[in-house]
C-alpha positions in Angstrom: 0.0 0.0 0.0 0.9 2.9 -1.1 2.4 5.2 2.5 0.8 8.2 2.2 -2.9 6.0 1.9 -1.5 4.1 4.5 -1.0 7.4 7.1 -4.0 8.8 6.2 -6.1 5.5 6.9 -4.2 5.3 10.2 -4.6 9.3 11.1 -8.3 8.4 10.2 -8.1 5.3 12.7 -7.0 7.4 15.5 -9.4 10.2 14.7 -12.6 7.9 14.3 -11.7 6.3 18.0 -11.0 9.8 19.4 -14.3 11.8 18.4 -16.2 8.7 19.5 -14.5 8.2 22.9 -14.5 11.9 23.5 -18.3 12.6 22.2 -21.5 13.3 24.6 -23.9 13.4 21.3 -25.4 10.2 20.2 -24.6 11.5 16.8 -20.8 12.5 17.2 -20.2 9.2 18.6 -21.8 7.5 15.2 -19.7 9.8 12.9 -16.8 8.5 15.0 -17.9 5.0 14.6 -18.4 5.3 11.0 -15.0 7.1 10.7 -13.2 4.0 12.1 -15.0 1.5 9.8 -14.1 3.4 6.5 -10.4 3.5 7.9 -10.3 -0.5 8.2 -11.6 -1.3 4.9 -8.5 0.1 2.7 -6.5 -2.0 5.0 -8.6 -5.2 5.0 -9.1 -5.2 1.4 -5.0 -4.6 1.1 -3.8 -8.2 0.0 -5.7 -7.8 -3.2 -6.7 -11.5 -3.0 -10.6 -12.7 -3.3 -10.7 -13.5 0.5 -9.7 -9.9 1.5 -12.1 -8.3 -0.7 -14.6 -10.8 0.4 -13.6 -10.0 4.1 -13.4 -6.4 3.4 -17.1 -6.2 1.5 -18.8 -8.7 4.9 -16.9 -6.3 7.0 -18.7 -3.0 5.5 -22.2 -4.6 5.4 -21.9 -5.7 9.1 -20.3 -2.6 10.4 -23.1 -0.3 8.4 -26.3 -2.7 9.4 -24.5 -2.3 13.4 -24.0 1.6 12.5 -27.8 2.0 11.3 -29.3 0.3 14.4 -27.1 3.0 17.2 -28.6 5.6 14.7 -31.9 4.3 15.2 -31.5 3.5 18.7 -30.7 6.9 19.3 -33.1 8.8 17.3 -35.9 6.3 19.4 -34.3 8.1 22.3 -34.4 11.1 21.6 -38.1 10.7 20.3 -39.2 9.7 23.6 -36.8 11.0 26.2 -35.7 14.9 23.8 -32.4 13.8 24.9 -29.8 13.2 23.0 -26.6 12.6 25.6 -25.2 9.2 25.3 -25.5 9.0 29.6 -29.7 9.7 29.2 -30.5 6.5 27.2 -33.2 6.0 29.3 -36.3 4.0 27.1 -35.8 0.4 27.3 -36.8 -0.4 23.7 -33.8 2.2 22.9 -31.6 0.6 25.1 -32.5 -3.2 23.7 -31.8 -2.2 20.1 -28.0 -0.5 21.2 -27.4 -4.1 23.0 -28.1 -5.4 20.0 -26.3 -2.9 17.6 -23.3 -3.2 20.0 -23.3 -7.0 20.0 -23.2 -7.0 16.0 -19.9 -4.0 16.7 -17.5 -6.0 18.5 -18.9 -9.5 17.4 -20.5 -11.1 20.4 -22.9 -14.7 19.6 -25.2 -14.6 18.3 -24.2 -12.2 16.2 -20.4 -13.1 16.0 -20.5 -14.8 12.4 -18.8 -12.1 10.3 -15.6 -11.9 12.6 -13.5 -15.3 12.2 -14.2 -14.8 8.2 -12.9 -11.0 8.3 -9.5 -11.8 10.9 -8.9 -15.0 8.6 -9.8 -12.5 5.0 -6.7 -9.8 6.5 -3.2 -9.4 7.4 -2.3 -10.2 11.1 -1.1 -6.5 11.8 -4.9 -5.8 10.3 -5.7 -8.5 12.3 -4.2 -7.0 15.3 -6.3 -4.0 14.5 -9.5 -5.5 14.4 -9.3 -7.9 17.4 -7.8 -4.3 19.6 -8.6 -0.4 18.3 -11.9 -1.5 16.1 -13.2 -2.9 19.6 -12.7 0.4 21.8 -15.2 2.5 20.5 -18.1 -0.2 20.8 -17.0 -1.0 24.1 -16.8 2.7 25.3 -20.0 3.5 24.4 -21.3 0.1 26.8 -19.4 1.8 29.6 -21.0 5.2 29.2 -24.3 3.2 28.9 -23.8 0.8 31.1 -26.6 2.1 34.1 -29.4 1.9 31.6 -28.9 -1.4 29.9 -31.4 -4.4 30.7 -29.2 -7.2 32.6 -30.7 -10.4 31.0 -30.0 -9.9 27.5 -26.0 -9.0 28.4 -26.1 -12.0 30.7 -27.3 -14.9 28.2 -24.8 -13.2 25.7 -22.1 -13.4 28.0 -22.2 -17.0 28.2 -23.3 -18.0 24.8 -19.8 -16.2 23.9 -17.9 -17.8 26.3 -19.1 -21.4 25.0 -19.5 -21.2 21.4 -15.8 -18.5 21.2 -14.3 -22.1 23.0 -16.2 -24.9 21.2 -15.8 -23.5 18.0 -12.5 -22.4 18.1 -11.5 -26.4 19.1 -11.3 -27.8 15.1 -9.5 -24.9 13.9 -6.0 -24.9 12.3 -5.5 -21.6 11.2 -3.9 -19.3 13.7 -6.2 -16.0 13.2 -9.2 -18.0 13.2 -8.5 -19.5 16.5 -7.0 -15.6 18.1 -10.6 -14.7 16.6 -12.9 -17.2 18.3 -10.7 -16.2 21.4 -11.3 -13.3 21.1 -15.3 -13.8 21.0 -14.6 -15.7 24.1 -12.8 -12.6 25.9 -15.3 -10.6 24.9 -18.3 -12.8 26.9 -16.2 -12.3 29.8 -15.7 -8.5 29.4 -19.9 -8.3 28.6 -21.0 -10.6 31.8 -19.1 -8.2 34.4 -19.6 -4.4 32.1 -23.4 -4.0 34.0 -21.8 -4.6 37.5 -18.6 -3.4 37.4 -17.9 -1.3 34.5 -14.6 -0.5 35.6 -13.5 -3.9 35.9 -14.9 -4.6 32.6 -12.4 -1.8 30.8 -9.5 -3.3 33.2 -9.9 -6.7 31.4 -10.1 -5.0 28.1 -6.9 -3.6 28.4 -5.5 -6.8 29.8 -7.0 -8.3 26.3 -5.4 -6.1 24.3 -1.9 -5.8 25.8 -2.0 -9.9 26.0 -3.3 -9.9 22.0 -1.0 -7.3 20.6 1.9 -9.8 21.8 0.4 -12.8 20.3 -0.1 -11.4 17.0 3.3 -9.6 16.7 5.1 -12.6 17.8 2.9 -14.5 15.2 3.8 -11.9 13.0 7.5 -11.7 13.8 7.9 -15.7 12.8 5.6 -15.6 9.8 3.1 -18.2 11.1 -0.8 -18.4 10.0 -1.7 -22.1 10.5 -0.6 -24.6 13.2 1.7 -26.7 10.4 4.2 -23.8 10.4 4.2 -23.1 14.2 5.5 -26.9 14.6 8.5 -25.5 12.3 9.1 -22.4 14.0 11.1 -24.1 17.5 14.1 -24.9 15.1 14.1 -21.2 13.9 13.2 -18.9 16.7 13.0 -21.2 20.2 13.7 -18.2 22.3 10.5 -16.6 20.8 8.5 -20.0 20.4 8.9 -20.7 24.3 7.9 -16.7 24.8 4.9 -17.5 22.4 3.7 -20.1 24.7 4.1 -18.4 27.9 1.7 -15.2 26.4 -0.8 -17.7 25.2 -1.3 -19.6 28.8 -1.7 -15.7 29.8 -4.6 -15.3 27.4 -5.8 -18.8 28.4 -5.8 -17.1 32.0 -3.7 -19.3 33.7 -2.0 -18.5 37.8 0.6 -16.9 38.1 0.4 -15.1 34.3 -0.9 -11.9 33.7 -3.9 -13.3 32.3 -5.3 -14.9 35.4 -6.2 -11.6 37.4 -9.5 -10.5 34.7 -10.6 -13.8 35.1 -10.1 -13.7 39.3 -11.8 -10.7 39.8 -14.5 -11.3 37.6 -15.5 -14.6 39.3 -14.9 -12.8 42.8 -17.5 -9.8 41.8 -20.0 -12.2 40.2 -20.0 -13.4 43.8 -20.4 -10.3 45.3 -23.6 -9.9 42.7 -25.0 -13.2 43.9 -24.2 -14.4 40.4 -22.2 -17.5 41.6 -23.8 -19.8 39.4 -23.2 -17.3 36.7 -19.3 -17.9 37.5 -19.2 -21.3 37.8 -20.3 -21.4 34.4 -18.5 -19.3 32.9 -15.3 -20.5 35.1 -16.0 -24.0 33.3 -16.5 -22.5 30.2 -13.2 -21.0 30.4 -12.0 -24.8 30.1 -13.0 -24.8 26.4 -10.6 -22.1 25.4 -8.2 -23.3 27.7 -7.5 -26.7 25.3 -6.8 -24.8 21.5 -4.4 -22.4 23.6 -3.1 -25.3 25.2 -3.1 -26.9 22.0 -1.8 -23.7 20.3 1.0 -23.8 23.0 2.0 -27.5 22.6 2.7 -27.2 18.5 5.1 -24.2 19.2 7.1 -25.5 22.0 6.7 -29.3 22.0 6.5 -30.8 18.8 9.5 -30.9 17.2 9.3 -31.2 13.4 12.3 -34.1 11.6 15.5 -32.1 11.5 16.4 -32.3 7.7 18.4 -30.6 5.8 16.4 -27.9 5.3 15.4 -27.4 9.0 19.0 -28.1 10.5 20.5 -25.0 7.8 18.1 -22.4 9.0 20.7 -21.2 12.3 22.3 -18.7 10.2 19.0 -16.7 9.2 18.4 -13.4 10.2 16.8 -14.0 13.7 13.5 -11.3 13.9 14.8 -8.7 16.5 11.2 -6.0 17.2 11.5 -4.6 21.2 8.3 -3.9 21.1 7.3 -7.6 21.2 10.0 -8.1 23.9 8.5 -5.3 25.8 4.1 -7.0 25.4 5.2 -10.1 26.3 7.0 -9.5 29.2 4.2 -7.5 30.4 1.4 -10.2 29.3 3.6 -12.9 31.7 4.8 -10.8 34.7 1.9 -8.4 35.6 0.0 -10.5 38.2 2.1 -9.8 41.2 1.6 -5.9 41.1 -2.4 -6.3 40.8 -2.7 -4.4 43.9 -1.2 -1.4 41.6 -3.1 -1.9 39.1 -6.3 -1.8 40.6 -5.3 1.7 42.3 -4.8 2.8 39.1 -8.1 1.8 37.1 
């Protein structure tokens, strides 16, 4: 891509999630929103290969039928209430639509079914992208409306995520598939908690997106997009592979890793909430992701691939050096012990 399209797509990026994180107008916000999604597209639709166009074009008639429904949403607000601050959304038929226009946003079940295709149709750093920035805005807009919106429908969402982001996610052999049914999963998590704690819900946002940015850029460092080439990748890069596997029993949410303190304080506020069965079953849930990380983990680290020629030659290549993934997956392992800090902070 050309580099002056591709700094003006990302100036756009960044100004799309600004106006709509900044906004107190129902209509600002879905300017922002639609901003963002016709930033993506040029960068989806980059590879110029069938599946990225055909990501690309499922991409803009999801985003737009999602962008149509807060724009209704809104305008039914307004019709009843006169009020158009995103805080007043105080009619309930209002308030179910935006769940629903939200849901279709960030890709929660049941209306997840465009977002494996896209993540698989794009580039991981796109990838990266659409699994991190193209979820803030969507997710910001839940926290500012987070007092008005019913409890039930978030709820069964929440855990219809959690199972089908895990089960489905089990047969899959490409890489961006699996980091996008995961992301599903994480996303049921962050949903279940937003109504009770919305704070806590932002905290394990930016615990998913510190933990994903490594996973894709180490992904991305040793040019891996289906599990056949992450068996190969130990006899080029094992520092990196044995890295790789730490950051992904992080995301899994696995003691003592960075990734187990969303997932504790989730389950201890769902208790709190008298929601315990709620936790237990998203606790077991949890389970189902647990075994294609595991599995993820296991063909970078333990399978060893039959040390031909080809494979044994490969020590002098240039090893990929980036400090920026040194600097995410150190944090994505070693955070845990300074949650006390943390939780000051947020």
């Amino acid at each position: 891509m050309n580099p002056q399209a591709k700094l003006i797509c990302t100036i756009s990026l960044l100004l799309g999630t600004t106006i709509t994180l900044s906004s107190n107008h129902w209509v600002l916000a879905w300017t922002g929103l639609e901003i963002n999604t016709l930033a993506i597209l040029p960068l989806i639709a980059k590879p110029h290969h069938p599946r990225s166009i055909e990501a690309a074009t499922k991409y803009f008639l999801t985003q737009a039928a999602a962008s149509a429904l807060i724009l209704f949403s809104s305008m039914t607000n307004a019709w009843h209430t006169g009020q158009w601050d995103i805080t007043q959304l105080t009619c309930p038929t209002s308030c179910l639509i935006l769940t629903t226009a939200i849901a279709m946003k960030l890709g929660l079940v049941p209306f997840h079914f465009w977002f494996p295709e896209v993540l698989q149709g794009c580039s991981l750093t796109t990838g990266l992208l659409l699994s991190t920035v193209m979820k803030l805005p969507p997710i910001t807009l839940l926290y500012m409306t987070s007092q008005s919106l019913n409890h039930t429908p978030m709820v069964i969402m929440a855990i219809l995520s959690a199972a089908l982001g895990g089960w489905m996610g089990l047969n899959q052999t490409q890489t961006r598939k699996i980091l996008a049914f995961s992301s599903v999963s994480h996303l049921g998590w962050m949903s279940i908690i937003l109504i009770y704690s919305p704070k806590l819900a932002m905290l394990n946002f930016y615990l998913y997106v510190l933990i994903t940015a490594a996973v894709f850029l180490t992904l991305n460092s040793i040019k891996t997009l289906n599990l056949s080439t992450l068996m190969t990748t130990w006899a080029k890069t094992p520092a990196l592979s044995a890295m790789l596997m730490l950051t992904l029993l992080s995301l899994a949410g696995l003691p003592p890793l960075t990734g187990f303190l969303p997932k504790w304080l989730i389950i201890q506020e769902l208790t709190k909430q008298d929601m315990a069965p709620a936790a237990v079953i998203m606790a077991l849930l949890s389970l189902l992701s647990l075994f294609f990380y595991l599995r993820l983990a296991y063909c970078a680290t333990i399978t060893l691939p039959p040390h031909t020629t080809n494979h044994m030659k490969q020590w002098h290549i240039n090893k990929p050096i980036n400090p920026l993934v040194a600097t995410l997956v150190t944090m994505s392992i070693i955070l845990l012990p300074i949650s006390p800090t943390i939780l000051t902070i947020v």
